[in-house]
N, C-alpha and C positions, 0 to 999 in steps of 0.2 A: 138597569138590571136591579132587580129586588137586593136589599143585604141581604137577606139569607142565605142566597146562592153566593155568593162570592165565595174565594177561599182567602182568609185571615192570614197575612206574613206572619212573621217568625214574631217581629214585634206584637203582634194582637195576641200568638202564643202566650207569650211569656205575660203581655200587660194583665191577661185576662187570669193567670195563673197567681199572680200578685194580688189583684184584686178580691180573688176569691179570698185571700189570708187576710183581706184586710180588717176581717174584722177580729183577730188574736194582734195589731198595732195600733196605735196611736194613730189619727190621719197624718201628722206633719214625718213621720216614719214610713208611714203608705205612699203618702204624695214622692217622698225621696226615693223610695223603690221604681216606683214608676219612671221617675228622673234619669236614673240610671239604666234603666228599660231601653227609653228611647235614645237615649247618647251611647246606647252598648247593644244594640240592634242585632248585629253579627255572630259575635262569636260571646262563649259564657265568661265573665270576669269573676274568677271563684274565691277572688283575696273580696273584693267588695260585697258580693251576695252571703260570705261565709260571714264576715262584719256585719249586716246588716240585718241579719236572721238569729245570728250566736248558734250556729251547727253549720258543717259541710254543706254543700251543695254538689248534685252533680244531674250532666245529661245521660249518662250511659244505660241507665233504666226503660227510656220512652223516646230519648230525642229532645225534651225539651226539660228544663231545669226543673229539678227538683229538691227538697230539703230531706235530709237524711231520715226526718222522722217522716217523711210522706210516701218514701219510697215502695213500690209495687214489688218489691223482691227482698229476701234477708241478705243484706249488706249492711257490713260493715265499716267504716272510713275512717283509715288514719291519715290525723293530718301532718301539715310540715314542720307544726311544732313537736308533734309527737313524733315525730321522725329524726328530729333533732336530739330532742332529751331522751330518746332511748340510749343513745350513746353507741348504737349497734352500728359496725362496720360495712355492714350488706344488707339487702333487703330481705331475704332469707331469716335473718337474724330479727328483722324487725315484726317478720310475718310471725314467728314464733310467739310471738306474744300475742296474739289473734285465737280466740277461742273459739275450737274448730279446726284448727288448722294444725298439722304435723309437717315438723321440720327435722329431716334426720339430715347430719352433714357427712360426709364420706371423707373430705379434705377443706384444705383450707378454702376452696371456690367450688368444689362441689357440695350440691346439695340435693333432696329429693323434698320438693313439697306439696303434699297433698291435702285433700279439705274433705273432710267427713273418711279419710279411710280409705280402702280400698285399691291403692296404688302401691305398685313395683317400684324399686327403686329410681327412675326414672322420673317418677312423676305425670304418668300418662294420659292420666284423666282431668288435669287440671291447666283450663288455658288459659296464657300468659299474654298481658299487651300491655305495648307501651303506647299512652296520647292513642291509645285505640287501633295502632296496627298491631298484627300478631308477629312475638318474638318467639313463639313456641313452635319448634320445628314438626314440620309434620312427616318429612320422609324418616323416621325414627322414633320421634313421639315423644319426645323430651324437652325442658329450657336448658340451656347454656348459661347458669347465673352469671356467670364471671365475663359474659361480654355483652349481657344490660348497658340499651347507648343511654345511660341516663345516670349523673354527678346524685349524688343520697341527699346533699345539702339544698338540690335543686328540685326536689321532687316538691307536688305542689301536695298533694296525697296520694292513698294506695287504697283501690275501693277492690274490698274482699266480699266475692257474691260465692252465697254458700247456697250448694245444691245444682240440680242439672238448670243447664240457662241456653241450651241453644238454639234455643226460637229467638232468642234476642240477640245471643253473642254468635253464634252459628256452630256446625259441627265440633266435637271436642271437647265440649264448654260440659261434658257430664257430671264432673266431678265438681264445676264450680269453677270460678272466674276470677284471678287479679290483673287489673288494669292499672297501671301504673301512670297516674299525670303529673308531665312536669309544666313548671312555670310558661305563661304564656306571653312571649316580649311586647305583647302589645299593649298588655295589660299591669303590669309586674316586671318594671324595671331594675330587675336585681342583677348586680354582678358582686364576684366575690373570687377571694383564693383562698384554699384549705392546703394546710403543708399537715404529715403526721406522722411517726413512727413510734414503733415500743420492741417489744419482745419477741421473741420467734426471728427475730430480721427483719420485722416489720417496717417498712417507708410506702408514701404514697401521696397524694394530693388530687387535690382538685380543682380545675380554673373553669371559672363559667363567666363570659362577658355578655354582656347583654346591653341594647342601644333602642331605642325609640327616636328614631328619627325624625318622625313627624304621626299626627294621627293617622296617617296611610302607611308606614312603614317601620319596621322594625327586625332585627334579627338578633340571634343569640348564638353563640359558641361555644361549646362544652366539650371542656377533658378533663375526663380522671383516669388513677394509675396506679398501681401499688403492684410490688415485688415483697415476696416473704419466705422463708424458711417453711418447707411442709412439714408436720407434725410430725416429730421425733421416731416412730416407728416406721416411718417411710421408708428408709432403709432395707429392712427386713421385709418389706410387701412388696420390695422389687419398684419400686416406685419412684417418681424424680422428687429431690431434695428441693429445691428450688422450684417454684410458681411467682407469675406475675399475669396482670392484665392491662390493658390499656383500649380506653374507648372513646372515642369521640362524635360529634355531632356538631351538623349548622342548622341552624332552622332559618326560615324567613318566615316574616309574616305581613299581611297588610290587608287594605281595600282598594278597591275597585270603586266603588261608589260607595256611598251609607247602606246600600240593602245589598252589596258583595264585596265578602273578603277572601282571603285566600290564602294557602299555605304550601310552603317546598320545603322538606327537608329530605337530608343525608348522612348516614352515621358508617364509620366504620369502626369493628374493631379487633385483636387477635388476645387469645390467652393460653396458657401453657400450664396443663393441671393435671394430678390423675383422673381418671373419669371412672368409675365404679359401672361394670356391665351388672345386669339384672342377674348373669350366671355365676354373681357372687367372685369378680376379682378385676384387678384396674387393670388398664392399659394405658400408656402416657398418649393423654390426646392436646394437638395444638390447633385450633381452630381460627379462621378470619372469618368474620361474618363482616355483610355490608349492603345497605339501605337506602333505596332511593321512595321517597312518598311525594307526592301531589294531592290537596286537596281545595277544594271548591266552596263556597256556599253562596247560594243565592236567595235573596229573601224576595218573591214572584206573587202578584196574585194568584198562580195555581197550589201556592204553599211555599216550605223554606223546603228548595230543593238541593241537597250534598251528594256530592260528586267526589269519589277518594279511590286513590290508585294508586299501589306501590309494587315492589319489587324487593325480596330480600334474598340473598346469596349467603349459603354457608358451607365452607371449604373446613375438609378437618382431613390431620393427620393424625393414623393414629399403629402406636410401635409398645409391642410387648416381650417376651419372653416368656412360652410357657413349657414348666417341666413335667414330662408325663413319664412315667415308666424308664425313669433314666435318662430320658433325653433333653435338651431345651432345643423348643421350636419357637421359631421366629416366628411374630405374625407385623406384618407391614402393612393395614387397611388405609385406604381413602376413599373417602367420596365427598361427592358435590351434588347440594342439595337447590336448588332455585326453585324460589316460588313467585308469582305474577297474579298479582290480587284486582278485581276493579269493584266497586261497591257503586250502586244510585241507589239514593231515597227521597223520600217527598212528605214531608210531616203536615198533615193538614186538618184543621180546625173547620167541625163539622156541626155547627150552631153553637151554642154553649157549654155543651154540658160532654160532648165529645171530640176525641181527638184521634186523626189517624195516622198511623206513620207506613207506606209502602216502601220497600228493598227491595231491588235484584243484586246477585251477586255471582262472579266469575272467578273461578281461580285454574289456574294452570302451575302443574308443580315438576319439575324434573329430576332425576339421579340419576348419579353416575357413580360405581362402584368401582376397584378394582384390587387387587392383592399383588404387591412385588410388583407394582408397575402393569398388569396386566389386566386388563378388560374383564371384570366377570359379572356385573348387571349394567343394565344402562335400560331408562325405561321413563314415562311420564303416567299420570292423569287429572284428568278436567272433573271440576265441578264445578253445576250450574244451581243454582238455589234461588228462591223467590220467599218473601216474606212479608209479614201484617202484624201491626202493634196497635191494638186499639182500647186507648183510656176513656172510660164510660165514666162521671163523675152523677151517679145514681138519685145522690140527696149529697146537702151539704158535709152530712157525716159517712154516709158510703159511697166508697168507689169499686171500681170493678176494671180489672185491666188483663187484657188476655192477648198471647202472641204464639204465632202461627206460623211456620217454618218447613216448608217440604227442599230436599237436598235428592240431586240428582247427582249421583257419582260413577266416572267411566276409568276403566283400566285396559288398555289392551292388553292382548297377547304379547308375553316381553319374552326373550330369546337371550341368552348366555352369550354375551361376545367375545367372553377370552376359550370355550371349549363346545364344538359340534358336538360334543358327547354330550350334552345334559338338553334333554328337551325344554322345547317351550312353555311359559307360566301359560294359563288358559287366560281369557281375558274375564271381569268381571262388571259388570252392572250392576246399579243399586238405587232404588228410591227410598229414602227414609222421610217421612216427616217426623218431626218435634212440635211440642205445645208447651207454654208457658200460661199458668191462669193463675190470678189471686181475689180474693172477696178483703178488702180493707174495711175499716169499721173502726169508727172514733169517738167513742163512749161517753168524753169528756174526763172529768175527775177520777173515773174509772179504768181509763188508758185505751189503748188502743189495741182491737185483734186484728189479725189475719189470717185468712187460711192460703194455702198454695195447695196446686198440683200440675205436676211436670210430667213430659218422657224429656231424655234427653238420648244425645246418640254418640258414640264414638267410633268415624272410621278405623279401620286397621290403618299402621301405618303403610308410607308406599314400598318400604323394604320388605314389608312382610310381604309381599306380592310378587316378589324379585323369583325368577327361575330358579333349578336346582343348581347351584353354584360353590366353587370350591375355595376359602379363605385361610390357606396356608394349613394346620388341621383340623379347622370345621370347618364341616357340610352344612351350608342352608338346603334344606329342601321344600321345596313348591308345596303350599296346601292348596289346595283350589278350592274345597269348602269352607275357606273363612268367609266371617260375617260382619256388618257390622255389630256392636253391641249397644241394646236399644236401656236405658234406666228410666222407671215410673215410681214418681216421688211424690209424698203427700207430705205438705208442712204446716204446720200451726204456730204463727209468731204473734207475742203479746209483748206490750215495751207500758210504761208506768214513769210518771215522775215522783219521787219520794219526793215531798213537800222540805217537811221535817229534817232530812238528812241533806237536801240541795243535790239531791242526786237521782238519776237514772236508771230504770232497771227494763231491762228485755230480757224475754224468753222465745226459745226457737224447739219445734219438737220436729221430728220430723222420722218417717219411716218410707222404706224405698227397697224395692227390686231390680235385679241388674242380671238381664240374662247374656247370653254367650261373652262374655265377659272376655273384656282383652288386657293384655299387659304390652310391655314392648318388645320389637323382634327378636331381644336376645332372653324374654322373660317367658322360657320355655323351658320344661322339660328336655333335657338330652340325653341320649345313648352314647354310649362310649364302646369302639368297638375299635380291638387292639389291630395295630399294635398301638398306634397315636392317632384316634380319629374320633372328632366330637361332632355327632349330629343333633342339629338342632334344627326341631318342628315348630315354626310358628302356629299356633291353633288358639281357637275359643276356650276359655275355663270354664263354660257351664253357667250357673243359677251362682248369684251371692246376694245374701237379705242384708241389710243395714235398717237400726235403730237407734235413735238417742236425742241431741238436743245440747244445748247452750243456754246458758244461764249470764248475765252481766251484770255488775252494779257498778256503775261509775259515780264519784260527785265530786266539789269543791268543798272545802273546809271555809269557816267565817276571815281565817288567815292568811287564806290564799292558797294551800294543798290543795294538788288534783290526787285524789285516788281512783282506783280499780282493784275489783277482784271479780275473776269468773272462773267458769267450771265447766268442762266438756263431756260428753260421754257418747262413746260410738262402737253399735255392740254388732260384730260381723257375724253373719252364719255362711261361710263355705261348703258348698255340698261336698265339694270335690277333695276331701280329707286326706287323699292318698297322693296326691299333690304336690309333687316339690315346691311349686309357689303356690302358698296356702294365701289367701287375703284376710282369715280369720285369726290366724297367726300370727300374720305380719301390722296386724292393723292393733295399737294401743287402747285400751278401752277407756281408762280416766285420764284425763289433765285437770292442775288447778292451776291460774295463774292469778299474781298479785303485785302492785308497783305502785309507785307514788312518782310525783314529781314538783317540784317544791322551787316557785323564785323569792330569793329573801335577800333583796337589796342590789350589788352585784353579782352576787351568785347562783344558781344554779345545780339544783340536787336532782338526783333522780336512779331512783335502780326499781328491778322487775327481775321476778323469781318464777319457774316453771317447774309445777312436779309432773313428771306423767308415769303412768305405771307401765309394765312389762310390755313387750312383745317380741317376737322371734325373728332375726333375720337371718338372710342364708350365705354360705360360702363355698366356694367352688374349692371341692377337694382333690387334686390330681394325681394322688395317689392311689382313692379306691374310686376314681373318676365318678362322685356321686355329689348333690347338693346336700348341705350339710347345714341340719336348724342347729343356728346359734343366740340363746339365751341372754336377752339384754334385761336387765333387770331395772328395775322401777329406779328414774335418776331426777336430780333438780339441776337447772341452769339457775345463774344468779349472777346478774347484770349490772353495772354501777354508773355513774358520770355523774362528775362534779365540775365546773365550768364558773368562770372567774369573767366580767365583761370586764375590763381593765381601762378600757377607752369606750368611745363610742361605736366607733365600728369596728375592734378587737376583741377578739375572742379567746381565751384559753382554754383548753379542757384536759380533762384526763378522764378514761375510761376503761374499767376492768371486762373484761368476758370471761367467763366460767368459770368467776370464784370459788364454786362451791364444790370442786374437784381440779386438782394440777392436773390429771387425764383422766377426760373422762371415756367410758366406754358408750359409747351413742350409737353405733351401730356394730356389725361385725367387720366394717374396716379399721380405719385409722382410728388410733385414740384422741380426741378432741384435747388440747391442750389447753390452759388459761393463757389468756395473752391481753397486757398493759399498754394502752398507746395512749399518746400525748399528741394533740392538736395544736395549730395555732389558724384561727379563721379570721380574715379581714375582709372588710366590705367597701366597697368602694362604686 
């Protein structure tokens, strides 16, 4: 058979991908790329290619490796040293420094993080993976930060895709994308223990063991864990004093032959936090989430074909007290969320100069609701989805890469199982496609453009579909005309190397429409109708425009200083003014941020400061039973860690959060408190 026809494995992928750059190295730096090509056929080794390039790497963009500066979408990656020297306690914390990105924290483990704007407390538009399965729940439409199966020390990076991506990442992905990758045992033989505490009651740690047992075999075990004091006005919010979490995971990993490897892993984990509803007031929620994945790769003459299948369960309790008109009413909710994922693709190299990546995708999701023990939604639905990624590499300096996504989504008719009083939900069908496309172009000493244009989609969640149903004193009731909510984005990114300064600069602009626009099921409008009854309408928001952009300048000093400073701006137009949840309100228009991080000798400097200006969040008022804009005004975070190597594989650290305020007001719940903890990290 001719070569033309053949299809190219994973290895001719990548060899061919290296070769193309060969001519920005050295040959005996090209020949060593390729070296490593063929001895790492399988799966990406991202400590070696991040060494070998001096920038990130990753596949999550096309399928197949790519260099941070090459990338077909605006992402941004942080790595695991920067993840380190942030001195940040969560990932929430370290997202915060991501420009673009809004982090408002509700408690010590709650958090809402959104990217470009436009999100309820919740966080709804913005979805969440870990190693590429999805942690972000879909019967609800929220993350659960605090029971991430993933140790902070072990994360390998955090790749932040700003703008709608779900022709690539799939449904949800409107608002933008973090994937969180941890270390890979087959690759990155690291273990380690982290002990820590400070202030607040702060204790915690974290143990990751990790083995290579032979070039076919390896596994890893990760726990971390921390218990703490919640922020001093807990008390007065009716809220639990005490929070903790605790998470784990095993992975395995290995080969099958040199062209197949393969992956199992399982996490469980439980946490104990207030949880802040979008109708503006917490309820104590304790959740177990727990994780089974399987995955596959086969490197085939018909292409590298991935096979990935999981299962994620999440169990929550959740117990309030609320007082309306004299009274305090109990509210007692659970439910149970199950989702069953199965993914195939087939990445295949199409003569030189193209690349194609085919998907199909299955998901099956279930709930079960009920109040005081009693039955009041129980319900599932199926999506089927098919998709195309195709990299056109145009001329050596233009590429061209566009992806194609249609999503089939079914709901039956679901039926109230604790009350024959309340009719059945109608059933609903839906075909959405999404589109990803960018024009890349590489100037040389002039930098590099981009342009982008996207839709992206986000289903309702599956509660928002639940029948008319009664939760101790709210009413959910049935909308039968929601929708999904479709976003069309247009982006222009430019990125430059300062010669002069040794440093880096990117620009992102980008403007975007979002119609029937969603929040999450409790991020609704309600009626209050006496004597104690809160109805709440899930429904569409209407039109909301976004405009603005990112600015970065990173570099190194001739001494060794890394700096940064960037700037965000994200300007909302809300039609819907009269709106209890306004997104033109709720959404921040400036941020600046800036940080260094400094090795000098055995030590270890580093702090990052965040301004951002005003915006309004709301607070459920059950006195005059109305949402109520409450006025945050423009605040700075200001972040420290100073760290001592003492030995060789010892660590010490110490590190501040929220210097620049003892409480701060960050949103209209909890006041954010500062809080001092002291590490000790050893490796072994």
């Amino acid at each position: 058979m001719p070569d033309r026809k053949r299809f190219p494995t994973r290895q001719d992928l990548r060899s061919r991908a290296l070769l193309s750059r060969c001519g920005l190295m050295t040959p005996g730096l090209c020949l060593f790329a390729l070296m490593i090509q063929t001895a790492k056929a399988q799966s990406l080794d991202y400590s070696g290619f991040e060494t070998l390039f001096g920038e990130p790497v990753t596949s999550s963009a096309t399928g197949k490796p790519q260099r941070a500066s090459n990338l077909p979408t605006d992402m941004q990656i942080i790595t695991g040293e920067q993840i380190e020297g942030s001195g940040a306690q969560s990932v929430p914390e370290i997202l915060r420094m991501v420009a673009g990105v809004n982090v408002r924290r509700y408690s010590t483990l709650g958090a809402n993080v959104s990217i470009r704007g436009d999100d309820a407390a919740a966080g709804s538009r913005t979805l969440v993976l870990v190693d590429g399965r999805q942690v972000y729940l879909d019967g609800y439409g929220y993350t659960d930060w605090g029971l991430l199966p993933a140790s902070l020390h072990d994360i390998r990076q955090i790749e932040v895709v700003r703008g709608p991506n779900s022709a690539v990442y799939g449904f949800n992905a409107s608002g933008g994308v973090i994937n969180i990758v941890t270390r890979d045992p087959l690759h990155e033989n690291k273990s380690y223990v982290h002990i820590g505490g400070g202030s607040l009651g702060t204790f915690g740690g974290e143990l990751v063991a990790s083995h290579k047992f032979s070039d076919r075999l390896a596994a890893k075990f990760s726990l971390n864990g921390m218990q703490s004091d919640e922020y001093e006005d807990a008390r007065a919010r009716n809220t639990g004093t005490r929070v903790f979490a605790l998470n784990s995971s095993l992975d395995l990993r290995g080969q099958i032959t040199p062209r197949i490897d393969w992956k199992l892993s399982g996490t469980i984990g439980q946490d104990k936090s207030p949880f802040w509803l979008d109708i503006g007031d917490y309820i104590m929620s304790e959740p177990i989430s727990k994780s089974l994945e399987g995955k596959i790769n086969a490197d085939t003459g018909l292409g590298l074909i991935e096979f990935r299948a999981y299962h994620n369960s999440f169990s929550s309790t959740n117990a309030a007290s609320v007082g309306i008109d004299g009274y305090s009413i109990p509210i007692d909710f659970t439910y149970n969320l199950g989702t069953t994922d199965a993914q195939l693709s087939d990445t295949i190299a199409l003569g030189n100069k193209n690349d194609l990546r085919l998907g199909v995708e299955y998901r099956y999701t279930t709930l079960n609701a009920g109040q005081s023990g009693v039955g009041v939604a129980s319900g599932y639905d199926m999506l089927g989805a098919a998709s195309a990624v195709w990299d056109y590499r145009i001329s050596p300096k233009l590429t061209m890469t566009n992806a194609f996504r249609i999503d089939a989504f079914y709901v039956p008719s679901l039926r109230n199982s604790g009350s024959a009083a309340f009719s059945a939900a109608p059933a609903h069908h839906y075909v959405a496609p999404s589109f990803n496309s960018r024009l890349r172009y590489d100037a040389g000493n002039a930098g590099i453009f981009g342009l982008n244009v996207a839709r992206g989609i986000q289903l309702p969640a599956l509660f928002e579909f639940a029948p008319n149903a009664s939760l101790g004193p709210v009413a959910i009731m049935n909308n039968s005309s929601l929708v999904p909510s479709t976003t069309i984005n247009v982006g222009l990114n430019y990125s430059r190397k300062i010669v002069p300064l040794n440093a880096n600069f990117t620009l992102a602009l980008f403007a975007q429409r979002t119609v029937n626009m969603l929040g999450t099921p409790f991020a609704s409008n309600f009626i209050f109708t006496p004597p104690a009854t809160l109805v709440i309408h899930p429904a569409n928001y209407g039109r909301v425009d976004d405009a603005g952009g990112e600015a970065r300048l990173e570099g190194t000093t001739s001494f060794g200083l890394n700096w940064d400073v960037s700037y965000a701006m994200t300007s909302v137009r809300d039609l819907a003014q009269t709106s209890q949840i306004n997104f033109e309100r709720q959404t921040p228009v400036n941020s600046v941020i800036g940080g260094f991080s400094w090795k000098l000798g055995k030590f270890d400097l580093s702090s990052h400061a965040r301004w951002q200006s005003h915006y309004q969040d709301v607070s459920a008022n059950f006195v005059t039973m109305t949402l109520d804009n409450v006025m945050i005004h423009d605040f700075v975070t200001l972040n420290a860690r100073v760290a001592w190597h003492f030995r060789k594989h010892f660590l010490l650290s110490l590190s501040a959060d929220q210097m620049a305020d003892s409480a701060l007001r960050e949103t209209a719940g909890l006041r954010i408190q500062r809080r001092l903890t002291g590490g000790l990290t050893a490796q072994f």
